[in-house]
Structures are given as C-alpha cells and as structure tokens.
C-alpha positions as CSV (number, residue, x, y, z in Angstrom):
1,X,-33.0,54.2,22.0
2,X,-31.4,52.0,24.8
3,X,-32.7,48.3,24.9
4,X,-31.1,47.0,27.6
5,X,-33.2,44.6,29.6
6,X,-33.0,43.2,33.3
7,X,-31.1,40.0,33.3
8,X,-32.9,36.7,33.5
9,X,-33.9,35.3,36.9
10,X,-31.3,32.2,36.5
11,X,-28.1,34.4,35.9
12,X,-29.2,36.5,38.6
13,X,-29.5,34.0,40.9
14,X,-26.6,32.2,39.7
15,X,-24.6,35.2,40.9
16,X,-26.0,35.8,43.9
17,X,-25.1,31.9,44.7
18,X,-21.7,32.4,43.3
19,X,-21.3,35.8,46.0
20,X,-22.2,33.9,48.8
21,X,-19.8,30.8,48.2
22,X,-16.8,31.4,46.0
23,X,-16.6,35.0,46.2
24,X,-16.9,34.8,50.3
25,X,-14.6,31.6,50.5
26,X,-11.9,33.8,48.2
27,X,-12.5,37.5,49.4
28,X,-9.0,38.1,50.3
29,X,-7.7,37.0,46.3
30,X,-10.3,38.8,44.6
31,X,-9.4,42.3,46.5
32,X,-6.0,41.5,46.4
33,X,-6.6,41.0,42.4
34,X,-8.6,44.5,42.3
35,X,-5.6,46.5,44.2
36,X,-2.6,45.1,42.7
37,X,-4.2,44.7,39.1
38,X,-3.9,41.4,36.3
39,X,-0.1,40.1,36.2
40,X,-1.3,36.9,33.5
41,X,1.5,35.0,32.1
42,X,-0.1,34.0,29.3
43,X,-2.7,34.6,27.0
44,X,-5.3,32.2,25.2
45,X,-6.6,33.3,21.5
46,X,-9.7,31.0,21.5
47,X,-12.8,30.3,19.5
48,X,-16.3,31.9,21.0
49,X,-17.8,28.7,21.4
50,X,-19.6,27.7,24.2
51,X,-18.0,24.2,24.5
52,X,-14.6,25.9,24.9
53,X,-14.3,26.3,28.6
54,X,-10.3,27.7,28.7
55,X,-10.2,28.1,32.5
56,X,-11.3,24.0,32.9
57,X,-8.9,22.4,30.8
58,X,-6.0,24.2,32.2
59,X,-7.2,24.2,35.8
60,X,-6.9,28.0,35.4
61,X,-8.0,30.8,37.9
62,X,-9.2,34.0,38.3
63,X,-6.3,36.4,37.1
64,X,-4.2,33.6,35.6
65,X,-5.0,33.7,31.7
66,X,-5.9,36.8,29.3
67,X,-8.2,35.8,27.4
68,X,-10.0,36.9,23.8
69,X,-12.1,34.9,21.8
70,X,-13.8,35.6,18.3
71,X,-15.4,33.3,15.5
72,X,-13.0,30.6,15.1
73,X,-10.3,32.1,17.3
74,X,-8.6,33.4,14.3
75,X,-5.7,35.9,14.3
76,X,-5.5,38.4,10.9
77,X,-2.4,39.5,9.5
78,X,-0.9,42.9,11.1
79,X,-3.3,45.4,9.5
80,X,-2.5,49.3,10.7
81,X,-4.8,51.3,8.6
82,X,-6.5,53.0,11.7
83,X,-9.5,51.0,11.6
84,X,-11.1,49.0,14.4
85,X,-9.6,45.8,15.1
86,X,-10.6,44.1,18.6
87,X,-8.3,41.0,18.1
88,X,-5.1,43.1,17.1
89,X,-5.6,45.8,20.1
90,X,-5.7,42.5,22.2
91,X,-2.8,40.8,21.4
92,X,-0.9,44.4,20.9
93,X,-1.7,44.7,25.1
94,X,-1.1,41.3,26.0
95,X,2.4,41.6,24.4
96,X,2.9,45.5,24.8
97,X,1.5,46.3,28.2
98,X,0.8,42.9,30.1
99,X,3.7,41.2,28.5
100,X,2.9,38.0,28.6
101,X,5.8,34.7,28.5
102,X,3.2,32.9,26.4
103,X,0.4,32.9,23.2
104,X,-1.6,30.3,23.0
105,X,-4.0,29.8,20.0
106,X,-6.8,26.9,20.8
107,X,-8.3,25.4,18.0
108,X,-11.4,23.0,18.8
109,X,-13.3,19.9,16.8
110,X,-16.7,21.0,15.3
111,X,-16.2,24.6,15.2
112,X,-19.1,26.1,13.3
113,X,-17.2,28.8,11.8
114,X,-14.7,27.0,10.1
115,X,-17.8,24.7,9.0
116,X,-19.1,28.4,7.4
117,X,-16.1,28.6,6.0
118,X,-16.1,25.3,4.8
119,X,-19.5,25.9,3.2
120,X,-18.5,29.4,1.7
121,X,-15.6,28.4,-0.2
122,X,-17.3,25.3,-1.6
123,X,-20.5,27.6,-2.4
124,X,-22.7,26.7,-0.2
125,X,-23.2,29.3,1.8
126,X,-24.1,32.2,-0.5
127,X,-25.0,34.8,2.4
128,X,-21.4,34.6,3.7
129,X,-20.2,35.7,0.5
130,X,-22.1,38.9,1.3
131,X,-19.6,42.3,1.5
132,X,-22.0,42.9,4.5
133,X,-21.9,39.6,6.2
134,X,-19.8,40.2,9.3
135,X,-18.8,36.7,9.8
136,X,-17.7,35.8,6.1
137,X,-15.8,38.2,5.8
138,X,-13.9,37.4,9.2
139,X,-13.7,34.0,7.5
140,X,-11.9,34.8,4.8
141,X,-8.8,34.9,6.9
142,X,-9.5,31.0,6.7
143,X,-9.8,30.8,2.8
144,X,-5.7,29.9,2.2
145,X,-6.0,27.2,4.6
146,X,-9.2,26.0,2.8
147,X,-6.9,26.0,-0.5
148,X,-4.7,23.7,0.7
149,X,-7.0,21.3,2.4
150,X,-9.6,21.5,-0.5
151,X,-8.4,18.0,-2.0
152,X,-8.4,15.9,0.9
153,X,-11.2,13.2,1.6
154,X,-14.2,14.8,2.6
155,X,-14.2,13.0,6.0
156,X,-10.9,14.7,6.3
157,X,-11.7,18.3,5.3
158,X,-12.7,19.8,8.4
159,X,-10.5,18.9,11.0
160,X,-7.7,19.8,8.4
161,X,-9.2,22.7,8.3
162,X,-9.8,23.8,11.4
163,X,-6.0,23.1,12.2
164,X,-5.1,25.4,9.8
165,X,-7.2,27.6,11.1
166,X,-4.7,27.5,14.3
167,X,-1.5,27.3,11.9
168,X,-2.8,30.1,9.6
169,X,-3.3,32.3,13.0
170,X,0.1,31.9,14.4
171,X,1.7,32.8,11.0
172,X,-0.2,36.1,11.0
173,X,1.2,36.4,14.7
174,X,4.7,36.9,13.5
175,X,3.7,39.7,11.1
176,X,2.9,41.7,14.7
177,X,6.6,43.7,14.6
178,X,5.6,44.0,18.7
179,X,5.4,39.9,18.6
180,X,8.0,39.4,16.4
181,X,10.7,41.4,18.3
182,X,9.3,39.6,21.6
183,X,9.9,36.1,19.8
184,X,13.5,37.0,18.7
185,X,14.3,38.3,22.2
186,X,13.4,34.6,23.7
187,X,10.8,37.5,25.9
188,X,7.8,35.4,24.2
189,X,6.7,32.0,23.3
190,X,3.4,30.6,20.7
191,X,1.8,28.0,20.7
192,X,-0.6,26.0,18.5
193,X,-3.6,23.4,20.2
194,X,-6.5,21.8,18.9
195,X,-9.1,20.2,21.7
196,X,-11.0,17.4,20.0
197,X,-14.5,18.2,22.3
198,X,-16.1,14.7,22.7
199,X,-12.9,13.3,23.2
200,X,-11.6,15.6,25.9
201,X,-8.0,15.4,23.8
202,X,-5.6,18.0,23.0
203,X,-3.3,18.4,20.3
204,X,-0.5,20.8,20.1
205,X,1.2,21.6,16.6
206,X,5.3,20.7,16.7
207,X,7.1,22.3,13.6
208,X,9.8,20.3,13.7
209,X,7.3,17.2,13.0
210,X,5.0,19.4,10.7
211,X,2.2,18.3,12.6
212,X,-0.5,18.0,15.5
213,X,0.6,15.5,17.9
214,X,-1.3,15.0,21.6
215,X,0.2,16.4,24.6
C-alpha cells in the first residue's frame, strides 16, 4: 500500500513563492536547460547533511554541478557483482555519459556518520555493527581510515577521521577502470576538500604536501 502524503503547507508555499520570483525572473534559462539538457563540468560527491549547502559555497547554479550525496559522502571501491550501487552508477555517468573535467569529494566538520563510525569501531555503537544496519555497513568503507587515526589524541580523532574519509574515497575512485583511463588521458581531474562548518573554511588535500591545506 502507497503512503504517500500531500506535502506540508510550508514547502508548498515555498514553491509557489519560488515560481513566482526566481523561476519567472529566469524563465528563458530554465527552458533553455529543459531543451538542450545538463552539460555540468563537474561533479561534487558530498555528504547528505543538511549543513552542506554545495550550490552556496561555490556560487553554483542551476545546471552547473552534478551532484550525489550519501552518509558521509563516501566513495566504495569498484564493486561489479550486479548488485545495486547508487554511488557507483553516479559516478560511472558523470564520467561515462556527462563526462565531466572534474570530481570533487567534499568532506565537512561534525559529520555524524563518521561520528558512527567513530563510535562503531571503538564499540560503542553496537547496532551498527548489525549485518542489517544499512548505515554501518556503508561505514565500514571508513574502518581503514579509522585504523590509522585510532592512536591520535582524542581531540584529534575525528577531524582525522573525517579527512580520511575524503582521502579513503578518492583512492577507491582510481579503482573505477572508466575514472582511471579518464585520469591518465588528462580528460579528468579529483579533488579532495574538507569545509570546517562553523568556520565557513575549506580545505583541499595537496599530495605533494601529504595534507589538507586552506584554499
């Protein structure tokens, strides 16, 4: 049975204002968007957060970025065993059939599923540890990078790990043939970023330094 409800009263009327003023003032750029289809040049692998707003810190609009989000913003390793995998068939069309000049994997301060990731590996969070918990098992894409930030200071631990959340995701990146071949062939550039939220800050990873540095 179908549960589907009528939206609330303030996102209707949040789109009805947003008809009458943006959409009206842009008309012309929205149609033209619906005829000639989405021509993005880059796409941004981010967490699902609601504090991660994409579009604002870049300035971006409408038809600009491709976008996919998911707990932590994570990237697995290139999996083909005919399963479903929503992040994989995202980045295989941004690459394959968009073919996007840029990846971009956004890390952010306080993510709460690196924190449950945090609090699974340590054992404190026995329901992720669950063969039917949806999210720990997502997380333990995240458990390496737990292993190596494991003996920091505990002040430390979680901004180390949610980097490594971002440098564990562009590793499994390269094991995409499709993103690999696009690399080599100068067709396809990554890139690593952490946004420190109360700060407003942004960090982007630089291999040659072997580290986050601001941009």
């Amino acid at each position: 049975m179908n549960h589907a409800r009528p939206l609330p009263s303030y996102l209707v009327q949040r789109f009805h204002g947003w008809k009458a003023t943006a959409y009206q003032e842009n008309r012309a750029w929205y149609r033209r968007l619906a005829d000639y289809g989405q021509h993005p040049r880059a796409m941004v692998i981010s967490c699902c957060d609601s504090r991660v707003h994409v579009t604002s810190i870049f300035g971006a609009d409408e038809g600009e970025f491709f976008i996919h989000r998911n707990i932590a913003g994570l990237v697995p390793p290139y999996t083909p065993d005919g399963k479903n995998h929503g992040t994989s068939a995202t980045v295989e069309y941004a690459v394959a059939a968009l073919k996007v000049a840029h990846i971009v994997v956004l890390g952010h301060s306080n993510c709460g599923g690196v924190k449950g990731c945090h609090d699974m590996c340590t054992g404190h969070a026995p329901e992720l540890e669950e063969a039917t918990s949806f999210v720990g098992r997502w997380m333990d894409i995240l458990r390496p990078g737990f292993d190596r930030v494991a003996a920091l200071p505990p002040d430390e631990i979680l901004e180390a790990l949610e980097k490594e959340a971002v440098l564990i995701s562009l590793t499994n990146l390269m094991t995409f043939p499709f993103v690999r071949e696009a690399v080599e062939g100068d067709r396809l550039t990554v890139h690593g970023l952490w946004n420190n939220i109360g700060e407003g800050d942004l960090q982007q990873y630089d291999p040659a330094r072997g580290g986050f540095f601001p941009v």
